[in-house]
N, C-alpha and C positions, 0 to 999 in steps of 0.2 A: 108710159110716162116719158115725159121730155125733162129738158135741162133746168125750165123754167119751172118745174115740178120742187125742185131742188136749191136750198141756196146756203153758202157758205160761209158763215158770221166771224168778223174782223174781231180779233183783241181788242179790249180796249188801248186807246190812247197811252194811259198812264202805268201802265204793264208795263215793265224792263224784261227783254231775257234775259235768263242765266249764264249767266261765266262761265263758259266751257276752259278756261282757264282756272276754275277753282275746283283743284284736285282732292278727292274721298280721301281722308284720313280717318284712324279708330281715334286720333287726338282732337277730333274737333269736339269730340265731348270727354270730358275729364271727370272719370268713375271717381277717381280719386280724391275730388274738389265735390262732385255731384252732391248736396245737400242730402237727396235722397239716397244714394248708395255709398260714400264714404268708409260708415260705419262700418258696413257691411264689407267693401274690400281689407279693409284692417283687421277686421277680426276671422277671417276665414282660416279654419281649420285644415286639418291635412286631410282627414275625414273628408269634409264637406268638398275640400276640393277635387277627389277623386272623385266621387259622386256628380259631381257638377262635369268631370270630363267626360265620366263616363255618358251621362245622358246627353253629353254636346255632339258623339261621337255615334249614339244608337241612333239621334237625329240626322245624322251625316250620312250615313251606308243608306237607308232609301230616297235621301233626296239624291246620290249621285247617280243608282239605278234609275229613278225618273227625268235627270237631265240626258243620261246615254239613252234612253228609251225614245226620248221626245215626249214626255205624257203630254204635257197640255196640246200636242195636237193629234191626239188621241180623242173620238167624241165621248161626250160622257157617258151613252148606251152601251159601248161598248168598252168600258171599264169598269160596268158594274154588272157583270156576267153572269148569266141565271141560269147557263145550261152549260152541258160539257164541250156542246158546239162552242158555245159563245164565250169559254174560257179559251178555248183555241185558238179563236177569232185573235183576244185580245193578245193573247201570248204571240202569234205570227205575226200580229200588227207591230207590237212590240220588240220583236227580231228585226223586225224589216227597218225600224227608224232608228237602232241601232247602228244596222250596217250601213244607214245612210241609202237604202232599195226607194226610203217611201217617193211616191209619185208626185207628177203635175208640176212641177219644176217648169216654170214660164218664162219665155225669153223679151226682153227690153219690149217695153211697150210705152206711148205719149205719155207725158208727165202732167195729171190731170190738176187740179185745183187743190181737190182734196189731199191729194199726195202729196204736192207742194208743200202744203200747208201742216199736214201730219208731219215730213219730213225734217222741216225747218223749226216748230215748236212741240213736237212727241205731241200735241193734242190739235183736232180740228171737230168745230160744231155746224154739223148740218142740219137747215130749220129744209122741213118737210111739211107738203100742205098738209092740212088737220085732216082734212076727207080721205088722205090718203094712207090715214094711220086707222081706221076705221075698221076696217077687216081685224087687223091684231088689237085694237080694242077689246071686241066682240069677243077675240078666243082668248085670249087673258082672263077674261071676268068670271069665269070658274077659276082659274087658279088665285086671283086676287081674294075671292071670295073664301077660299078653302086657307089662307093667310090670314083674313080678315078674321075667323073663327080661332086659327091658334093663338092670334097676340090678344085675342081678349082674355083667354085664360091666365095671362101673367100680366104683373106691374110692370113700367118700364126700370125701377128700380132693381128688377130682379126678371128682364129679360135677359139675355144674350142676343147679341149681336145676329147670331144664326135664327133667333127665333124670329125676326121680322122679316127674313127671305125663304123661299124655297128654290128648288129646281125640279124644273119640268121636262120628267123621262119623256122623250119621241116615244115611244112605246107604249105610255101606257096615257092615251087622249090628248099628245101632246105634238104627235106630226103637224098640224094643221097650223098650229102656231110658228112649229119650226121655217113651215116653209113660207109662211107670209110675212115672216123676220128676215129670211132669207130673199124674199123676194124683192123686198124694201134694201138690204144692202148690198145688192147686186146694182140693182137699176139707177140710184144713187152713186154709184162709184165708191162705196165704201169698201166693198170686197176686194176690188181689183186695184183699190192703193194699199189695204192691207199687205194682197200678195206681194204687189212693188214693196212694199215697207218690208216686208219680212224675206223678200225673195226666192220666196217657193208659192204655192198655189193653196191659197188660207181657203179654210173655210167656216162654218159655223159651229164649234164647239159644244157652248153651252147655252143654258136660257134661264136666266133666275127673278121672279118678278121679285121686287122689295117694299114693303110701306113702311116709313117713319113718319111720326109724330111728335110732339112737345113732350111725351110719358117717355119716351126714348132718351137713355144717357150714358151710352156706349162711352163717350170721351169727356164727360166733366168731369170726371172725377179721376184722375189716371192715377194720383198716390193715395190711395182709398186712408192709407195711416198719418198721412202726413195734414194734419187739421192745419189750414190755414194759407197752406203751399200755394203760391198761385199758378195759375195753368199756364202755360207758355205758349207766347205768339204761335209757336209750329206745332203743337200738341194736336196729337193723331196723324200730322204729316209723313206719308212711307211712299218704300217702293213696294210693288207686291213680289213675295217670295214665289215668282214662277219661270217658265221656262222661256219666256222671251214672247209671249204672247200679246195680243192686245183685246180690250174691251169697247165694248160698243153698248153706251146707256142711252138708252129711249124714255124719254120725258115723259110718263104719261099723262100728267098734271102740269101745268103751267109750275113754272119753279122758280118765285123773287126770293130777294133776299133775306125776309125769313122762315123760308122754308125749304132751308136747308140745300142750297144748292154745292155743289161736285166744286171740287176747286182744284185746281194743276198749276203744278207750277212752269210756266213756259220756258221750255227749250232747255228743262232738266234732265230731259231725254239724253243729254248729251254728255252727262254726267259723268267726271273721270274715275273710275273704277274699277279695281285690279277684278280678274275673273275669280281670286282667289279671295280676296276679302267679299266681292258678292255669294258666292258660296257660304260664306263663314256666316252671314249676316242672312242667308238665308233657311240656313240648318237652324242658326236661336230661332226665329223665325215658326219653324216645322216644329221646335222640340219643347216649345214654351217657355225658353227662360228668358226671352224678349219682354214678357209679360211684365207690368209696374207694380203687384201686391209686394207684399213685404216677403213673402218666400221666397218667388219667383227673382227678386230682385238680389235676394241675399245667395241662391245657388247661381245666378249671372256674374256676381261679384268675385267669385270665385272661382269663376274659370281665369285663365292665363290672359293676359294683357292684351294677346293680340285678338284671342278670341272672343274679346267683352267689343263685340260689334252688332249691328241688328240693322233691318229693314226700317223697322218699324220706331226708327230713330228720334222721329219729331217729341217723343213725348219726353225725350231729356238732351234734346239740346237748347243749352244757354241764349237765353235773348240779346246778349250782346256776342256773339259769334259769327262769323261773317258769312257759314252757309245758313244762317237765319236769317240775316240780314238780305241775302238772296232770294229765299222763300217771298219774305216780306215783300219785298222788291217785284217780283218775278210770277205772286199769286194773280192767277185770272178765277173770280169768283163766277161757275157760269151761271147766271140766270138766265133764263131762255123760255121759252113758251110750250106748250105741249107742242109731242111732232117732233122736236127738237131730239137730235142724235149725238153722244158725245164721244166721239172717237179719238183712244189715247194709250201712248206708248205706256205699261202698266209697270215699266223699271223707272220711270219717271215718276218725281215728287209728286204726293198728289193727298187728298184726303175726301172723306163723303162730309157735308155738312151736315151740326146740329139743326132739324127743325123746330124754330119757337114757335110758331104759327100756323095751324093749316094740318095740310096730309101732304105728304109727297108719293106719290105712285110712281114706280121706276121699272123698267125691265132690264137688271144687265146681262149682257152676253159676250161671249167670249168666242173670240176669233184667232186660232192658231194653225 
């Protein structure tokens, strides 16, 4: 494959980036003023509040072992260990990104396009010929197939989120796909901005195909008790609670506007954020009290002021708030064609589109 194989799609025009001048506060959203949680900070017990530390706290001790570990660049075969060998495997892997041993650590190399462009907005889209997406076509279509069989068994009213993706073990029918993912983000310079981006030597993580449809409603409904509430411009907007990783989605399906296209917020990558509040907002995150039901909201309400913080923030902050006002500003909706690859910093603003129309076929992968 040559260069001309490859092409690298401009923001739009009317895109602002974000303000690396507008620094993370827990105050930009007000539990205390929140419609939806008020109630619920005022009336919290002493009971309910140790309860609520205590599970902010069991959520805490395995995410700090997974950030001293490195897990997300850990592959997922080897995390999910079937033999005594392959507990070993994980456990010495695990020693080793501890002590900071792990390998491939690459030195300065040209500053390609993609890097560029990753670097300066956390996201960059590579339109790739259709012919050349053709191999990983073909070895998807049993696993889309074997999706296509679990979401018919549920409503999307009563799917889960998890229930419209899977992941595909290298081990069991899945090498073939790996390596023709793998071979598409090497030759493209996807791999090798990643490594520049993260500066150590990435490589392919994970493989998860996804289908959504119009039956799918992960995010209309975020206060399931609050009849009437209306959804807010940023609703579903997060960073992901991980280890500093990035993702890499392949279009399998042409993707307009309503069919649910990926939306990033540009050069939110750049985000001012204390290491200790993303920690905090990624333990709610891990432990579910991030979650918008009326439980899940009333044990958040009640942890300590500093710790009523979350990842997965879009879905209560205020539409007249100025990191909304940024979102707003600062959203690139991608539509793109099948082929199409969308590589993005995953602590960056970002969310997956509602589709009203159509199917959306996606493969994400994860590159750490």
């Amino acid at each position: 494959m040559s260069s001309l194989d490859f092409d690298v799609l401009d923001k739009p025009s009317t895109v602002t980036r974000f303000d690396p001048a507008l620094k993370w506060s827990r105050d930009l959203v007000d539990y205390k003023a929140h419609p939806a949680y008020a109630a619920f900070v005022g009336s919290a017990g002493v009971g309910l509040r140790a309860k609520a530390a205590l599970q902010f706290v069991r959520g805490m001790l395995p995410l700090m072992v997974k950030r001293i570990t490195r897990y997300s660049m850990i592959p997922v075969e080897t995390r999910k260990p079937r033999s005594v060998g392959e507990c070993l495997k994980l456990a010495g892997t695990a020693g080793r990104n501890a002590l900071g041993l792990h390998s491939g650590e690459r030195l300065a190399r040209p500053r390609t396009e993609v890097f560029e462009t990753l670097d300066r907005d956390g996201v960059c889209v590579v339109q790739v010929r259709e012919d050349l997406f053709a191999e990983i076509e073909m070895l998807a279509r049993p696993h889309f197939a074997r999706l296509e069989d679990r979401r018919a068994k549920t409503a999307g009213d009563d799917r889960a989120f998890e229930e419209s993706r899977s992941n595909v073990d290298a081990r069991e029918h899945g090498q073939q796909l790996y390596d023709a993912i793998n071979d598409i983000l090497e030759k493209s310079g996807i791999l090798d901005a990643t490594s520049q981006y993260l500066g150590r030597d990435a490589r392919l993580i994970d493989v998860n195909p996804q289908i959504n449809d119009p039956s799918d409603s992960f995010w209309r409904s975020i206060f399931p008790d609050m009849k009437g509430m209306k959804l807010p411009d940023s609703a579903y907007f997060h960073r992901d609670a991980s280890g500093g990783d990035l993702k890499a989605i392949f279009y399998m399906t042409d993707v307009g506007p309503e069919n649910g296209p990926f939306s990033y917020v540009v050069g939110s990558n750049r985000l001012n954020m204390s290491r200790v509040d993303d920690m905090i907002a990624e333990a709610n995150d891990h432990n579910g009290l991030s979650g918008t039901g009326p439980d899940a909201r009333r044990r958040f309400a009640a942890l300590p002021g500093k710790l009523r913080q979350k990842g997965s923030f879009g879905n209560d902050l205020p539409d007249d708030s100025r990191l909304a006002g940024e979102i707003r500003k600062g959203t690139w909706q991608i539509t793109a064609g099948k082929g199409s690859i969308v590589l993005f910093d995953t602590k960056g603003v970002h969310r997956g589109g509602m589709v009203e129309k159509g199917e959306r076929y996606v493969i994400t992968t994860v590159l750490g």
